[in-house]
C-alpha positions as a printed NumPy array, in Angstrom:
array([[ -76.082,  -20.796,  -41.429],
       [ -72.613,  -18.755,  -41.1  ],
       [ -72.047,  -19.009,  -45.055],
       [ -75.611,  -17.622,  -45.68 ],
       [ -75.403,  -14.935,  -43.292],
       [ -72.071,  -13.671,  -44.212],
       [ -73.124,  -13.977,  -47.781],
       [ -76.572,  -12.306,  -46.952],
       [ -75.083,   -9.637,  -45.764],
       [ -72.606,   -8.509,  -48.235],
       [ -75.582,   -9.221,  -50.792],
       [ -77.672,   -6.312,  -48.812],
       [ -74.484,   -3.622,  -48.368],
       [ -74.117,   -3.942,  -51.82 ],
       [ -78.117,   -4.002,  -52.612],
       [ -77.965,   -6.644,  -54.97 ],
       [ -81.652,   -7.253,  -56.656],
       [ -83.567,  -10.328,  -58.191],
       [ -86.019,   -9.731,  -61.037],
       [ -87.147,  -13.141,  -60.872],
       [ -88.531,  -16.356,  -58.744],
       [ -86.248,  -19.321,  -59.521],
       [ -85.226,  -22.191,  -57.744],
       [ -82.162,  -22.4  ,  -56.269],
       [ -78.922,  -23.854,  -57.859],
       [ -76.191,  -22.261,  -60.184],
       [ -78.665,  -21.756,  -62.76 ],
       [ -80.405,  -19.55 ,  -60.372],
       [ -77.84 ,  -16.692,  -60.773],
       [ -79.87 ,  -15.752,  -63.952],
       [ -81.872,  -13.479,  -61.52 ],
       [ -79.652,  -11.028,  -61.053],
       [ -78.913,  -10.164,  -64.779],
       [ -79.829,   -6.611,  -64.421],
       [ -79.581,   -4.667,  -68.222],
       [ -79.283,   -1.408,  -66.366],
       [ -76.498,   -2.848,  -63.792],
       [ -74.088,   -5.451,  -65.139],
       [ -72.624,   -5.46 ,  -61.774],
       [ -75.596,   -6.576,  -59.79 ],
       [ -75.095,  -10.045,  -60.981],
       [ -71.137,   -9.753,  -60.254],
       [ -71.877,   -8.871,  -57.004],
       [ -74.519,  -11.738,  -56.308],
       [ -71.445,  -14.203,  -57.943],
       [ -68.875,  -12.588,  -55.144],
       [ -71.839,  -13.184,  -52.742],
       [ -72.169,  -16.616,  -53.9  ],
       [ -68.307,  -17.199,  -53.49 ],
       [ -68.126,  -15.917,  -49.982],
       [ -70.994,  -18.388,  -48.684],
       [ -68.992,  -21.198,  -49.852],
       [ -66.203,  -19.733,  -48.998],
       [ -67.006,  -19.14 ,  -45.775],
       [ -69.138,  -22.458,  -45.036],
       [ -66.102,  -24.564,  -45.434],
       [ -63.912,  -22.2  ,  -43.306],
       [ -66.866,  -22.347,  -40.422],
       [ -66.571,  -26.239,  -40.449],
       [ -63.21 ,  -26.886,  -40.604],
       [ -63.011,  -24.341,  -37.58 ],
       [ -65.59 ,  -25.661,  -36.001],
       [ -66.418,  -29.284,  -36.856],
       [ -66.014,  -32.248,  -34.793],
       [ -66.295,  -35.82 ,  -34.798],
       [ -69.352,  -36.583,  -33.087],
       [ -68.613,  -38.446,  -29.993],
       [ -70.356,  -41.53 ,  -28.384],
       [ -72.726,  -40.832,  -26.256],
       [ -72.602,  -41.489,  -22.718],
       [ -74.285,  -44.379,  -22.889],
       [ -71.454,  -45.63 ,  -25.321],
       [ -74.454,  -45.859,  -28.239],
       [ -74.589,  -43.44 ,  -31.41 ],
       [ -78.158,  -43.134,  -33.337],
       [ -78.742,  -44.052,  -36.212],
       [ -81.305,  -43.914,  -38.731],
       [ -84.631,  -46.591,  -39.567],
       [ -86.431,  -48.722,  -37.247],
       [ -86.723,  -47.018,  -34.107],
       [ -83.433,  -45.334,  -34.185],
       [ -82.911,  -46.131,  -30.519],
       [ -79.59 ,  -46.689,  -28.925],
       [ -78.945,  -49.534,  -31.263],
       [ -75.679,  -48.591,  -32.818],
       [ -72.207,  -49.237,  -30.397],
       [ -69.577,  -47.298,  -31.326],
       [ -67.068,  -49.483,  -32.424],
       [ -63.113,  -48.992,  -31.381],
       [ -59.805,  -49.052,  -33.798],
       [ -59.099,  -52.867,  -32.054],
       [ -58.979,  -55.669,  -34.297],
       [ -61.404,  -58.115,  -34.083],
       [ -60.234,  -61.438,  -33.432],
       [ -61.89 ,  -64.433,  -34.651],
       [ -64.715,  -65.77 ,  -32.697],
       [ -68.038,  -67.431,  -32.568],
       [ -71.047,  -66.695,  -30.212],
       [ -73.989,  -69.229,  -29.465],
       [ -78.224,  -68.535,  -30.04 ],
       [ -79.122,  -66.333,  -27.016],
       [ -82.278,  -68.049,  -27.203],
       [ -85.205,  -70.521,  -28.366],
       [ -86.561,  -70.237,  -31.824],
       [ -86.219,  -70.09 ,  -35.21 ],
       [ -83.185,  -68.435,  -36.794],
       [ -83.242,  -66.741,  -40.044],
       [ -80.692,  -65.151,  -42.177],
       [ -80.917,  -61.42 ,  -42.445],
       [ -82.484,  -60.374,  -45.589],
       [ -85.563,  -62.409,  -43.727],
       [ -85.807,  -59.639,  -41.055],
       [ -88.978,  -57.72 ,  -42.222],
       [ -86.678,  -54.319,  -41.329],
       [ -84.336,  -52.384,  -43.892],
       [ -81.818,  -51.375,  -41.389],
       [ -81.283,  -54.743,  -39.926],
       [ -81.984,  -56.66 ,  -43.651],
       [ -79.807,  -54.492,  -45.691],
       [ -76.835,  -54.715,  -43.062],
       [ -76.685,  -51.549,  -42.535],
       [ -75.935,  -51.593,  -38.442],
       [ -73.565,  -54.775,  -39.272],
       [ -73.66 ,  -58.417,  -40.18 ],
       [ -76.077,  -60.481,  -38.941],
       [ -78.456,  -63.229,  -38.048],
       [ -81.553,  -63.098,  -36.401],
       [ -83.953,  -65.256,  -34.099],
       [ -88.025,  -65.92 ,  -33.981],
       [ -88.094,  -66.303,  -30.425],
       [ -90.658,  -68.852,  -28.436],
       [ -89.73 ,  -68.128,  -25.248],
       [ -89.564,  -64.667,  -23.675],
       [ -85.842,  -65.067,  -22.23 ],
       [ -82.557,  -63.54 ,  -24.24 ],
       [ -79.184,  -64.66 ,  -22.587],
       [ -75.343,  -63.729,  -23.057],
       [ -74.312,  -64.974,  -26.324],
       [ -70.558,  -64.927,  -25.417],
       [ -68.235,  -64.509,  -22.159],
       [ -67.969,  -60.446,  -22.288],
       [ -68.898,  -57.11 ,  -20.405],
       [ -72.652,  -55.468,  -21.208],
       [ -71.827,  -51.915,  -23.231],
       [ -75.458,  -50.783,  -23.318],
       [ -78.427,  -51.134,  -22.38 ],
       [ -81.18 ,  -48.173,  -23.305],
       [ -83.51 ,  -46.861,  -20.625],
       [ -86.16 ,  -48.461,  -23.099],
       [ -84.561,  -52.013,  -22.4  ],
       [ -85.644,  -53.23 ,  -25.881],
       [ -81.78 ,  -53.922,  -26.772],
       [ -78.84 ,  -54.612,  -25.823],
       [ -75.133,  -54.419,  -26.424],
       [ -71.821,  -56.553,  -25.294],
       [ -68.249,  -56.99 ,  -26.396],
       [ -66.826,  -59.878,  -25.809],
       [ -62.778,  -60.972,  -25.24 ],
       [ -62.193,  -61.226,  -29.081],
       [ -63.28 ,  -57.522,  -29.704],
       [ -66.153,  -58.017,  -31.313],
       [ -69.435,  -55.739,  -30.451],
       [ -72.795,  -57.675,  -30.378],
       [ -75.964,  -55.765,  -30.559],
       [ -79.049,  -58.008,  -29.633],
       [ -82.498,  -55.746,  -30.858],
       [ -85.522,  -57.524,  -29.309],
       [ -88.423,  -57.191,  -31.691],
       [ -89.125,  -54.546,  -34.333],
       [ -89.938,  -50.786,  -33.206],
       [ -90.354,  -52.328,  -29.783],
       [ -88.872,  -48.738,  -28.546],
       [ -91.855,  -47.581,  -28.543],
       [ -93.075,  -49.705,  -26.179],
       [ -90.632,  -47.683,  -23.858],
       [ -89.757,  -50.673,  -21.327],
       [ -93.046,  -52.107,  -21.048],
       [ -93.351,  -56.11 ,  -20.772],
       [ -88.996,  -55.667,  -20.35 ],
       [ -87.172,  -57.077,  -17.264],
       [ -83.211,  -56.416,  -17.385],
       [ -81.309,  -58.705,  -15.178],
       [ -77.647,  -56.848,  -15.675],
       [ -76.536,  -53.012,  -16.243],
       [ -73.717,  -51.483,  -18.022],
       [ -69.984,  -52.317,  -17.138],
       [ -71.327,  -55.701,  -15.693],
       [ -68.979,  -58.642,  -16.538],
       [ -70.694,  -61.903,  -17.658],
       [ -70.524,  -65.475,  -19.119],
       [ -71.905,  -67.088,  -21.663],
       [ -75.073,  -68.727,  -20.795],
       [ -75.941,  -65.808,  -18.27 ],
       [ -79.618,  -64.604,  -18.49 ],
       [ -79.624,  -60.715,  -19.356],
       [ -83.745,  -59.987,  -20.143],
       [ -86.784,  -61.339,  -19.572],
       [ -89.519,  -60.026,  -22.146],
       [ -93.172,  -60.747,  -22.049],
       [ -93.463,  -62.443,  -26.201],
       [ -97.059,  -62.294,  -25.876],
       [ -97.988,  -59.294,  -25.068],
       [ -95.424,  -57.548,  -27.042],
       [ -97.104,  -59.926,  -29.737],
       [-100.417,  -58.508,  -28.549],
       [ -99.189,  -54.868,  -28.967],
       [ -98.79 ,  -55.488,  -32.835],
       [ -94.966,  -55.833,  -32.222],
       [ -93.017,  -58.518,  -34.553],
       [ -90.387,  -59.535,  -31.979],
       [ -88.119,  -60.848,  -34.757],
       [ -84.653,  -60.366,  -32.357],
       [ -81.63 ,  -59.672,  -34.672],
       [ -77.991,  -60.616,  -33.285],
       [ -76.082,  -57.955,  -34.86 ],
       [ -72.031,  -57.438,  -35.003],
       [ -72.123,  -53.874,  -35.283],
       [ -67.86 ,  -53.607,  -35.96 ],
       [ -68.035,  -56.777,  -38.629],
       [ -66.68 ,  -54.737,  -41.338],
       [ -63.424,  -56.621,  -42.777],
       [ -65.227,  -59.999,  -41.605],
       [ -65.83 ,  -62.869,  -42.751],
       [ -69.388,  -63.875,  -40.771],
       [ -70.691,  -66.899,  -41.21 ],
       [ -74.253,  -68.484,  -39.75 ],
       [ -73.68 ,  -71.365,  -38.354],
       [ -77.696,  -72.604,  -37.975],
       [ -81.025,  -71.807,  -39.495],
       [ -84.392,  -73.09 ,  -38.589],
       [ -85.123,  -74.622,  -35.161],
       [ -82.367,  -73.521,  -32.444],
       [ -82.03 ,  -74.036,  -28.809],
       [ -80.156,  -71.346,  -26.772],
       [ -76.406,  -72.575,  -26.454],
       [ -76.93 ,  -73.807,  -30.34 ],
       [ -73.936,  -72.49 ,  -32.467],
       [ -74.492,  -69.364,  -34.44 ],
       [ -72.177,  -67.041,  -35.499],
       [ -68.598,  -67.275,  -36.737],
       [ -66.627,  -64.668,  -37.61 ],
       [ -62.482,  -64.121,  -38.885]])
C-alpha cells in the first residue's frame, strides 16, 4: 500500500495517461505508449520503479516476524484454522515415544479425511477413531494450549517435542459445545492423566467426523514412526520419534 501510493503519486505530479484497459503485469506498460509524448511511458516506467522500490524499503523497515500469540498458538490455514498450530522453539528434539491418548481405531495419516492433517502439513502424524469420549496425556509434559473452543489441545513433553491432539474435524465450530477440559495452560502432568471429556455422540450427531489426529507439530528432521494401527487401547504404544 506504501509502494502504490508513493508510486501513485509521482504518476499524478507528472500526469502520466493510459489509452488503454489492460490487465496488470509488465506487459501492461503498453498503455502508456503515447505517439504525441514519448515520455509518458518513461515516466509510468520511473513510476513503476519507485513502487518496487519503495515496497521493499517499507518492509524491510517495517517487517517483523510474526510472533506467537498469547496463547502460545499461531493460525494456520485449512480445517478450521483454530489455534491448532504451537509454535515450535530452536530446542532439539530428543528422541521419544508417546502412548494412544485413547480408545479406538488408529489410522495412518493420509486416512484422515482432512488435507491439512493428511498432507502433513501441521507435522507428522497419526490419528485415532475414538469409541469413547475421553482424550488423556499422551506423555509426562506441561499443557501449551488449550483454545477457548476446547476442541484441541497442545503439550510438550521432557524430550522437546510439541504434541497437538485435534479432536474431530471442524469441531471449532462447535465453539466448546459437548467439551469438558479437565487442565489449563502451564499445568504440569503425567502420562495417563485425563485432559477432556467430549460428548462422541452428539458431536457425531452434529455431522462432526471426530477423527482425533495426534500431531508433532516441530517433527521436521524426524524420523516418526507409528507404532500401532487398527484396534488400540489408551496406554497402547504409538508414536516414536529420533
Amino acid at each position: 500500500m506504501i509502494g502504490s501510493f508513493v508510486s501513485g503519486s509521482f504518476i499524478g505530479l507528472m500526469a502520466v495517461k493510459a489509452f488503454v484497459a489492460m490487465g496488470p503485469g509488465l506487459a501492461g506498460m503498453a498503455m502508456f505508449v503515447d505517439p504525441e509524448n514519448a515520455k509518458n511511458i518513461v515516466w509510468a516506467f520511473v513510476g513503476f520503479g519507485i513502487s518496487l522500490v519503495t515496497a521493499f524499503l517499507a518492509t524491510l523497515i517495517l517487517y517483523k516476524d510474526e510472533a506467537p500469540a498469547a496463547d502460545g498458538t499461531a493460525v494456520t490455514g485449512g480445517s478450521d484454522n483454530a489455534a491448532v498450530n504451537t509454535a515450535a522453539d530452536d530446542d532439539t528434539v530428543k528422541p521419544g515415544k508417546l502412548v494412544s491418548p485413547m480408545e479406538g481405531k488408529a489410522i495412518l495419516l493420509e486416512e484422515v479425511k482432512d488435507e491439512v492433517f493428511s498432507t502433513g502439513v501441521l507435522g507428522q502424524e497419526a490419528a485415532i477413531i475414538p469409541e469413547k469420549g475421553e482424550l488423556y496425556f499422551p506423555v509426562d509434559g506441561e499443557v501449551t494450549m488449550v483454545p477457548d473452543t476446547k476442541h484441541a489441545i497442545a503439550v510438550k513433553d521432557a524430550n522437546g517435542a510439541e504434541i497437538l491432539m485435534h479432536i474431530g474435524m471442524d469441531t471449532v465450530q462447535l465453539n466448546g459445545k459437548g467439551y469438558d477440559v479437565k487442565v489449563k495452560e502451564g499445568d504440569h502432568v503425567k502420562s495417563g492423566q485425563l485432559l477432556i471429556t467430549f460428548d462422541i455422540d452428539g458431536i457425531k450427531a452434529a455431522g462432526y467426523d471426530v477423527t482425533t489426529p495426534i500431531v508433532i507439530t516441530n517433527s521436521d528432521g524426524l524420523d516418526v514412526k507409528v507404532l500401532n494401527r487398527g484396534k488400540v487401547e489408551r496406554g497402547n504404544n504409538l508414536l516414536s520419534w529420533r
